[in-house]
C-alpha positions as CSV (number, residue, x, y, z in Angstrom):
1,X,182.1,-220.8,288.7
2,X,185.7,-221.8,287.5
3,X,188.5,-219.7,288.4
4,X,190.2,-217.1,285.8
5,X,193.7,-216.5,285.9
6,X,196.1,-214.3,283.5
7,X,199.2,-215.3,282.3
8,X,202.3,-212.8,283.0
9,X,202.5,-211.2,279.6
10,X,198.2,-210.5,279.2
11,X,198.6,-208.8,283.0
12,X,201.4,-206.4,282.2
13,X,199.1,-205.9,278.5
14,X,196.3,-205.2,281.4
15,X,198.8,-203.0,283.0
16,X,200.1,-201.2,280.2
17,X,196.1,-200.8,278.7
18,X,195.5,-199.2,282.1
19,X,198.1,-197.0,281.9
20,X,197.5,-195.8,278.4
21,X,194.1,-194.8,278.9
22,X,195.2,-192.7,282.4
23,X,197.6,-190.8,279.8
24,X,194.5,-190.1,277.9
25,X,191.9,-188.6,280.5
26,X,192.3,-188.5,284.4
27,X,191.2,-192.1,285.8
28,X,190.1,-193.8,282.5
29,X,192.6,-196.2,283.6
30,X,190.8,-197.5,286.6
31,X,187.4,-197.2,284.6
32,X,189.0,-199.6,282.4
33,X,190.3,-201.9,285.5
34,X,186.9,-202.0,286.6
35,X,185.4,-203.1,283.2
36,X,188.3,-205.8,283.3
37,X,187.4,-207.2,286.3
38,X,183.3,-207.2,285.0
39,X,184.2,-209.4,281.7
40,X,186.7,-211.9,283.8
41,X,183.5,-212.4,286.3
42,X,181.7,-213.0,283.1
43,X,184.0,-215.4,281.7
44,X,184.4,-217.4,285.5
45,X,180.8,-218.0,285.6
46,X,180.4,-219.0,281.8
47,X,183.5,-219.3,279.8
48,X,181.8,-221.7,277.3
49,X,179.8,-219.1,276.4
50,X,182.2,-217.4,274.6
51,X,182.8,-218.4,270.7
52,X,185.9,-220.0,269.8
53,X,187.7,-217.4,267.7
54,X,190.9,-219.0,266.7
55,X,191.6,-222.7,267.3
56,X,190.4,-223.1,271.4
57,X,191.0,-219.5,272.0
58,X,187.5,-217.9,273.1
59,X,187.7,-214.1,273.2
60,X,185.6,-212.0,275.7
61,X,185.1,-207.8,275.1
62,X,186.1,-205.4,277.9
63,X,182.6,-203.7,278.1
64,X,182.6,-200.4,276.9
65,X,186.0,-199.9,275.7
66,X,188.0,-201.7,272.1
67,X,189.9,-204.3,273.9
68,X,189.5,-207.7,274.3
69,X,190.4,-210.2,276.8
70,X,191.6,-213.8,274.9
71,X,191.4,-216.8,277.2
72,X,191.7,-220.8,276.9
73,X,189.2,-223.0,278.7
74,X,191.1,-225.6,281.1
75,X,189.9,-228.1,282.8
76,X,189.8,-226.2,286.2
77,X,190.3,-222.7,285.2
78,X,190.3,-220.3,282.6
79,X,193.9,-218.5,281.2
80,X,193.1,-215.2,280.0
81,X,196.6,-215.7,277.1
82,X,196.2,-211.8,275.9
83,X,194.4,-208.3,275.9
84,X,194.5,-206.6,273.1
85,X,192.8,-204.0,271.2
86,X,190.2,-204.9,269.0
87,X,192.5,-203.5,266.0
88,X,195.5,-205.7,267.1
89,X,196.4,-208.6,264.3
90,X,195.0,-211.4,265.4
91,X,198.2,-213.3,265.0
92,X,199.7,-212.5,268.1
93,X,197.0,-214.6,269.7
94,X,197.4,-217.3,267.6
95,X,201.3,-217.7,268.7
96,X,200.9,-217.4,272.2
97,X,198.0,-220.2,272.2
98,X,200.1,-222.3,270.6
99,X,202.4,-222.1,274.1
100,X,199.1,-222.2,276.3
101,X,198.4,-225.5,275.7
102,X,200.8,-227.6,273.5
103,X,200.3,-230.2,271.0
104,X,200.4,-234.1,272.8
105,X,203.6,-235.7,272.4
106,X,203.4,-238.8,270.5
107,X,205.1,-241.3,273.2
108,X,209.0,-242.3,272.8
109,X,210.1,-245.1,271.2
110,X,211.0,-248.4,273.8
């Protein structure tokens, strides 16, 4: 099992998620919590089973709701980058893989 941690920006878009479904109906925001926590334990025990969508960026579905929990595969652990909406533009994904795990540097000049 490899650990699953979530970078600032997709917690508070956990957070916010959360919040917008209490707004809606009287604690759908902890249903949806819960269902969050089901699809990281899914991803922790196989995140390779997830297709890659967009470049390395594998995306994982909050069971029983629209959203969708986007994640990179490290080494050691998995960074859930986003959770979004399943009608959200991909593009915001795209952009914040690209800071997830940069490009290698070609080495400096001697």
């Amino acid at each position: 099992m490899k650990p699953v941690r979530f970078t600032k920006v997709a917690d508070a878009e956990v957070q916010a998620r959360a919040n917008w479904y209490d707004q809606r109906a009287p604690n759908l925001g902890t249903k949806f919590l819960r269902r969050v926590l089901e699809a990281v334990e899914k991803i922790a025990q196989n995140p390779l089973g997830y297709e890659r969508k967009i470049g390395h960026v594998r995306r994982c579905m909050v069971p029983r709701f629209q959203d969708a929990l986007w994640f990179v595969v490290e080494p050691d652990e998995s960074i859930v980058i986003a959770c979004l909406h399943g009608r959200r533009s991909p593009t915001l994904v795209k952009e914040r893989a690209a800071g997830v795990i940069p490009l290698p540097r070609p080495p400096e000049p001697s």
